[in-house]
C-alpha positions in Angstrom: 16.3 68.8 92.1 15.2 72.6 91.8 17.3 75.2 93.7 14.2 75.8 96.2 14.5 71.5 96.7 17.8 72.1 97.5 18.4 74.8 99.5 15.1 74.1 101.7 15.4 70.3 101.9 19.3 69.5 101.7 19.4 68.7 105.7 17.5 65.5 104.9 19.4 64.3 101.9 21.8 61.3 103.3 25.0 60.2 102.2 23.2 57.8 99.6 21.4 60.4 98.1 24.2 63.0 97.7 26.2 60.5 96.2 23.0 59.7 93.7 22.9 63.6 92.9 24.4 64.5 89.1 27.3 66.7 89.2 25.5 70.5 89.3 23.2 69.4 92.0 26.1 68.2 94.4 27.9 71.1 93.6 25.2 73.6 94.3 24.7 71.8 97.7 28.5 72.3 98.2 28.8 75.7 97.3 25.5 76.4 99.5 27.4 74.9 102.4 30.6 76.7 101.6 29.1 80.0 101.3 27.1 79.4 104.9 30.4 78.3 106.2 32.4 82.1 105.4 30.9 83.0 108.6 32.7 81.0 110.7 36.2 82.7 109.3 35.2 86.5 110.1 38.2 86.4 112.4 40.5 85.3 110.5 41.0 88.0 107.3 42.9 85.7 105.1 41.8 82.6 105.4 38.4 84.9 104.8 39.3 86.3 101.6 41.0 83.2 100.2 37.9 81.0 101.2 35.2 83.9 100.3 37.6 84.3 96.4 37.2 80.2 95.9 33.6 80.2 96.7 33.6 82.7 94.2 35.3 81.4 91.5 33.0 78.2 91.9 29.9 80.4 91.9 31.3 82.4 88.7 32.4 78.9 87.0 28.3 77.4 87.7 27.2 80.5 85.8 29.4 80.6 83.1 30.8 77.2 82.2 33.7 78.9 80.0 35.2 79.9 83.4 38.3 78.3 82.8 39.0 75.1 85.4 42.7 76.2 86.5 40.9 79.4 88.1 38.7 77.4 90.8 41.8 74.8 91.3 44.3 77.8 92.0 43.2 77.9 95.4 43.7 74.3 96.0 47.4 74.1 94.3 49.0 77.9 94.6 52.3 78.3 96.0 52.0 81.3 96.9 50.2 80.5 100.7 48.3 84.3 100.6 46.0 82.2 98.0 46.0 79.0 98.9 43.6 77.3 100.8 45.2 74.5 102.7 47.6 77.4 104.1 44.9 78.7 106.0 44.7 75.9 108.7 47.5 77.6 110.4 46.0 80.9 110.7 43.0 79.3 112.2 44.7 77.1 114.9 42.7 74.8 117.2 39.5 76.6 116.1 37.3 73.6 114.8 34.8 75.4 113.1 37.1 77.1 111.5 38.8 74.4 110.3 35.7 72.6 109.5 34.4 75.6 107.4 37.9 75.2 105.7 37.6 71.7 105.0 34.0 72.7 103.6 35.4 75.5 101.3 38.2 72.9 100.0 35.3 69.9 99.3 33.3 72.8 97.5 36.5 74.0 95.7 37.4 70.7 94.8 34.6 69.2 93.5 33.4 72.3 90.9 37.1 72.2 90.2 37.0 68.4 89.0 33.6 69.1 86.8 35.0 71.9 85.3 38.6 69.9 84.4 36.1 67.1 83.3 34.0 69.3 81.2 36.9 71.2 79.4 38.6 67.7 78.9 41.8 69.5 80.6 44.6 67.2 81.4 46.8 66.7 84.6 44.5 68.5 87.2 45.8 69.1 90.4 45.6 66.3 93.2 42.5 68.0 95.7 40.7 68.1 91.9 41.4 64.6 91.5 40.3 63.5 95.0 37.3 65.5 95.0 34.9 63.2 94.3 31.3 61.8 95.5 32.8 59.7 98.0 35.2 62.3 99.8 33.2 65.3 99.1 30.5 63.7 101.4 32.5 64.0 104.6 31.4 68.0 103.8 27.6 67.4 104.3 28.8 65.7 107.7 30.8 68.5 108.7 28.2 71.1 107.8 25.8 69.3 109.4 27.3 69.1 112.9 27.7 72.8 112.3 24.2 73.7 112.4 23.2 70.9 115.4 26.0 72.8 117.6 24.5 76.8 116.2 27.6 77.4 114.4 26.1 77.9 111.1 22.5 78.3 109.9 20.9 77.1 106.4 18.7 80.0 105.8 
């Protein structure tokens, strides 16, 4: 799948399909969503920067595949909570898109994070990496999804 398939025609790939997709494609489609999703955390300055820095270090590990792994899964296993991603829930409260945006970020994070521990044959990955795969990182296309029916997001 080219990147024009994908960024123009992702809204009609189904669950099937995006668990058919090889590695780079699925994680292109999950960065695409992740990046869209930033938006949604403009209120929220940390949980900004530490979502906008892990969408980053995905993008930066997709161009340059001797990005080393334990720099994408930083985010999902740092104890210090100014980098972490699943500290931000609590800055972001009851706001659902904001948590959904999160979640989006942490499927995105996740998955590149596992490809890249895969490809590097790195040992003992974090457990997000290790959960990260097809079948979880789908709930993410769901999420994005009802996003953009409900004008929270937009795909272009």
């Amino acid at each position: 799948m080219s990147s024009e398939e994908w960024t123009a025609g992702w809204s009609v790939i189904d669950n099937a399909k995006y668990q058919s997709l090889g590695d780079d494609e699925r994680n292109r489609l999950l960065i695409f969503m992740a990046s869209h999703s930033l938006l949604t955390l403009a209120d929220y300055e940390i949980p900004k920067r530490v979502a906008n820095d892990s969408v980053s270090a995905c993008v930066r590990y997709m161009e340059d595949r001797s990005v080393d792994a334990r720099s994408i899964s930083i985010y999902l296993n740092n104890a210090d909570p100014n980098f972490d991603l699943s500290a931000q829930y609590s800055f972001v409260g009851a706001d659902i898109a904001a948590y959904d945006a999160l979640d989006i970020v942490c499927f995105a994070t996740g998955a590149v994070a596992r490809t890249a521990y895969l490809h590097q044959r790195l040992s003992s990955p974090p457990e997000p990496v290790i959960l990260a795969t097809p079948n979880v990182t789908v709930e993410a296309l769901e999420k994005f999804r009802r996003m953009l029916r409900m004008g929270i997001v937009r795909a272009d």
